[in-house]
N, C-alpha and C positions, 0 to 999 in steps of 0.2 A: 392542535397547534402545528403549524407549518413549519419545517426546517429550514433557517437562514444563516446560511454558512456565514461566519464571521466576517466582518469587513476587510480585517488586512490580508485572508485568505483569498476572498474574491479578488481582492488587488492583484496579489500574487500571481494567482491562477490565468489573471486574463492577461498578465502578460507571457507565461510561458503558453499559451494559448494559441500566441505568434508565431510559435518554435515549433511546430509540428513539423515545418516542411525539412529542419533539420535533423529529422529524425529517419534515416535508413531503410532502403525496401527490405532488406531482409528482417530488420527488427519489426518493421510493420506486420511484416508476414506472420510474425508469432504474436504482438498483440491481437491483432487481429484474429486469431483464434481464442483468445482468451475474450473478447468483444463479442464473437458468434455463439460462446458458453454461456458468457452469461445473459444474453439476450435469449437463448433458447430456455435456460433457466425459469427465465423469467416468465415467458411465455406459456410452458408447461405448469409453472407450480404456484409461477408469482411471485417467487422471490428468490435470491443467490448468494450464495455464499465462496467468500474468497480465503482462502489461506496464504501469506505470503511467509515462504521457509528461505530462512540462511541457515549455516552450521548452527550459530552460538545464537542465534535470536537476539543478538547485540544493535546493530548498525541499519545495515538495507532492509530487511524484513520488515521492521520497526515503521519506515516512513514508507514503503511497499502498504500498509497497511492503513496509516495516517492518511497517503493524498487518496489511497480509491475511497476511503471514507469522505471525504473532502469533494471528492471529485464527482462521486454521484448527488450531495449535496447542491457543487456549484449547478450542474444538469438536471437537477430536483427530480433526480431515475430515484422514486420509492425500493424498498424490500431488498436493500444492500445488506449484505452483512460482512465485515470483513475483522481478517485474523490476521496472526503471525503464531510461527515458531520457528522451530530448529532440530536439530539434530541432537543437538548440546545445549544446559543451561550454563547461559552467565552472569547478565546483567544487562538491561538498556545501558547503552552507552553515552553517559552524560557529553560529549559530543557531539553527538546525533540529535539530544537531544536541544542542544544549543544549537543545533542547523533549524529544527523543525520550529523552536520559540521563533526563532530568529525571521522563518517564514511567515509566521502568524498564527503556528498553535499555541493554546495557553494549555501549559505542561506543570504539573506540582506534584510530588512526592516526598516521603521521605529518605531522602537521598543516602543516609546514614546505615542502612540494611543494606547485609551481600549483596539480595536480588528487590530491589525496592518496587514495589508497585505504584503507577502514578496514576493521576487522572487526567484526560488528554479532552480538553473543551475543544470542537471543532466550530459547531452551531447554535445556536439559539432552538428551540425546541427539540433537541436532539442529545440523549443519555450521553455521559463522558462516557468517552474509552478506557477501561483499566488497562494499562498495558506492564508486562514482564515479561521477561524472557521465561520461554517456557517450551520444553521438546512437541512438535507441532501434533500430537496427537492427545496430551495433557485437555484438561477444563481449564475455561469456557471453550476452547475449540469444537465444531461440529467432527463430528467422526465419519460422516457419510455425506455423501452429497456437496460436494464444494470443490471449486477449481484449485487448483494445486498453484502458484505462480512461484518457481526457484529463483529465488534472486543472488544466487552463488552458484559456480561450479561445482564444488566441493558436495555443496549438498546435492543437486542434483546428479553426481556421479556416485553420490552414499546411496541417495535414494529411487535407485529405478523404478522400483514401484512404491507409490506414496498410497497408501492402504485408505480407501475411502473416498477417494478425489475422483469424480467423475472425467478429469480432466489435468492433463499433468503438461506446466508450458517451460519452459526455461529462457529467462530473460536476466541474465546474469552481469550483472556489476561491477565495476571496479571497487575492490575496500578501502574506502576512507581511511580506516586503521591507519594504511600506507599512511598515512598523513599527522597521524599521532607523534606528540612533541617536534613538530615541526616549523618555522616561521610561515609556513604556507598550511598550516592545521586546519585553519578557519573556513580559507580559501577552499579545500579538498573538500569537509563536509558539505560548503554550501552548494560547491559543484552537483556532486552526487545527488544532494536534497533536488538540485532543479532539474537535473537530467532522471530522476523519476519520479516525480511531478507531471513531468514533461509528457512522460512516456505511460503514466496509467492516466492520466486526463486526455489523451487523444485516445487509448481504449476505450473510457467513458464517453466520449466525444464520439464515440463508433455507435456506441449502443441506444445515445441519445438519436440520431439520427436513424440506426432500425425502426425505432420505436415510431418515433414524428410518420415516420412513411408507413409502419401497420396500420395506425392509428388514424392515417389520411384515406385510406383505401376503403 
């Protein structure tokens, strides 16, 4: 059965899809290397695995991991696998997770546990995501072989070498947090949600096009 990203994601998607050109040479410069990973990945083994690490595994990490799931989906690029963790556990942050429903994941847990584990629907023929905060070397994380992607300072100035990652990028975010109990709360998260959306669908948007051009030659 063929993976079909959910309707309101594809919506989503094709319009931050627009927003590429808003998106900075220098930040290009470093997906861009995460886009060459995992293309090479793919090419040697056939398939790639991403890890995306904040401190708490709370916030960025979380949707760092939701759109490249989503995002090789909308690019129908097979043998994705992607993660999160952290440094520290805490908890998904029901915020975050009210950015990414709000985008068009269907998200369910029990919300009621310290550290709740949920299930994250992206696609149609495609396993839910369990996702929780979890220290990024914990199970189900890959231990070997997977690009590292920092979506914090903090962590990637914790972790200069991330033990297993063939590949270690730092593309680091602004903390929504900042926006917690705020009249602009909403606002913050849904920013954040579309500015890396934004920013790991034009890396997939890189690697879709390696591929069209291997594959033409």
């Amino acid at each position: 059965m063929s993976i079909q990203l959910l309707p309101a994601l594809t919506g989503y998607l094709g319009t931050v899809e627009k927003k590429f050109d808003l998106i900075n040479w220098q930040r290009k410069s470093e997906l861009n290397k995460i886009a060459d990973a995992v293309t090479a990945a793919l090419h040697t083994t056939g398939k790639a695995a991403l890890i995306y690490v904040c401190t708490h595994n709370s916030r960025r990490s979380h949707m760092g991991q939701l759109w490249a799931a989503a995002a090789a989906a909308y690019y129908a690029i097979p043998a994705i696998a992607t993660y999160s963790g952290g440094t520290e556990i805490t908890a998904f942050n029901p915020n975050a997770i009210k950015a990414l429903q709000e985008a068009g994941f269907k998200i369910s847990g029990a919300t009621g546990q310290p550290n709740p584990h949920y299930s994250v629907v992206y696609a149609s023929g495609a396993d839910p995501l369990i996702t929780f905060s979890k220290k990024y070397m914990d199970k189900p994380n890959p231990t070997s072989n997977f690009i590292a992607v920092m979506t914090c300072s903090h962590a990637d100035d914790n972790c200069p070498f991330v033990t297993g990652a063939t590949l270690k990028v730092a593309t680091p975010y602004e903390d929504p947090k900042d926006g917690d109990g705020k009249p602009s709360q909403d606002q913050v998260y849904s920013a954040r949600c579309e500015q890396i959306a934004t920013e790991v669908l034009y890396t997939f948007s890189l690697v879709q096009s390696t591929l069209r051009s291997t594959n033409a030659q």
